[in-house]
N, C-alpha and C positions, 0 to 999 in steps of 0.2 A: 048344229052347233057351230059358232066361228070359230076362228082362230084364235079369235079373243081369250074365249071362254075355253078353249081349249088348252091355250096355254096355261092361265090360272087353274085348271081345275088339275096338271102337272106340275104346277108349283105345290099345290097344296097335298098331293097323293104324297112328295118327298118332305112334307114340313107340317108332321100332323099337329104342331101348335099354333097354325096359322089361322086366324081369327076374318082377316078381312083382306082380300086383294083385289084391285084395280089399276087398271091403265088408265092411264089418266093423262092428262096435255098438263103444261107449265103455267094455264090459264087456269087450273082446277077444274076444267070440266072431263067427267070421267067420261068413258069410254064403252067399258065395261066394267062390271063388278061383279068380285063372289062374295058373299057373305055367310060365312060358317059359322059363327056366336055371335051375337050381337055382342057388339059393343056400344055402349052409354058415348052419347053425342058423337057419332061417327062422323057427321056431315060437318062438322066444329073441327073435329081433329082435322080432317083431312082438310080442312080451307087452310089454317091454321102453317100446318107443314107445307103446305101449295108455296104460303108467303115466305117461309124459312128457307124452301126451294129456291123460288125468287129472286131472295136474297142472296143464296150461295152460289149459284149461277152466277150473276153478276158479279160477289167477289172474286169467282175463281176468274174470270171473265177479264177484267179490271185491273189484277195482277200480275196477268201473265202464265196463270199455270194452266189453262188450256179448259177444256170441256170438262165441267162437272160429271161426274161416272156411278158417284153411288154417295147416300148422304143415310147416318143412321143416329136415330136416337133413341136413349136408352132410358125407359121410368122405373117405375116401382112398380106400377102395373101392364103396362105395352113396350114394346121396339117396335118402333118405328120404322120400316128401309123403303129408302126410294133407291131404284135402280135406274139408269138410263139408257131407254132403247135407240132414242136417237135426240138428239140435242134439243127437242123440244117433247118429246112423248116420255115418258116416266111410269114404271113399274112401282106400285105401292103397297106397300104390305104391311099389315098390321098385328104382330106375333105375343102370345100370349107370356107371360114370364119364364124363365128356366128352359127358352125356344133355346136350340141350336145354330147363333147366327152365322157361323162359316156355310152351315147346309141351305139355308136359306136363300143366303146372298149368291151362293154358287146355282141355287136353281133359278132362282131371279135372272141371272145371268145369260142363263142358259136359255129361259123363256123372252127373254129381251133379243137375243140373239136371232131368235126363231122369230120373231114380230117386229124385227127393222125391214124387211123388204116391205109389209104392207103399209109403210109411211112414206117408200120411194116415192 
């Protein structure tokens, strides 16, 4: 197993509403992926959030407030969190409603952490 998959599948053992996790680049091309429910048009969402990504990078960028660190959105049916392992590699996760996202975001964190040496 890598590290990859190692890490997500310890995101996921602290965050049992989590639905879909991948590392992913700020290109949208994934990395690795876990998939624990399917979710309806996942390859949609997650292009989708890449370009939202994109976008927020560039603001925070543009501005002056420094490296984009964590971007999260909230539906009716998913949250959305992207985490940042390193300025261009991004933790994505896809949580099912009524998720807990301070525990989430802290294991993301923590897995990002763990997965910035392998993009030295």
């Amino acid at each position: 197993m890598t590290r990859f998959a190692q890490a997500l599948r310890a995101i996921a053992a602290r965050v049992p509403e989590t639905q879909v996790l991948i590392v992913m680049g700020t290109d949208g091309i994934p990395i690795e992926k876990l998939v624990l429910n399917s979710v309806p048009n996942l390859d949609a969402v997650a292009a989708e959030y890449t370009a939202l990504l994109r976008a927020s990078v560039s603001a925070a960028g543009d501005t002056g407030l420094g490296d984009l660190r964590e971007l999260s959105v909230v539906t009716d049916r998913m949250t959305a969190l992207l985490v940042a392992i390193t300025s261009d590699y991004f933790l994505f996760a896809a949580l099912a409603p009524g998720a807990l996202h301070g525990r989430a975001r802290f294991a993301m964190r923590v897995a990002g952490a763990s997965l910035e040496q392998e993009f030295s």
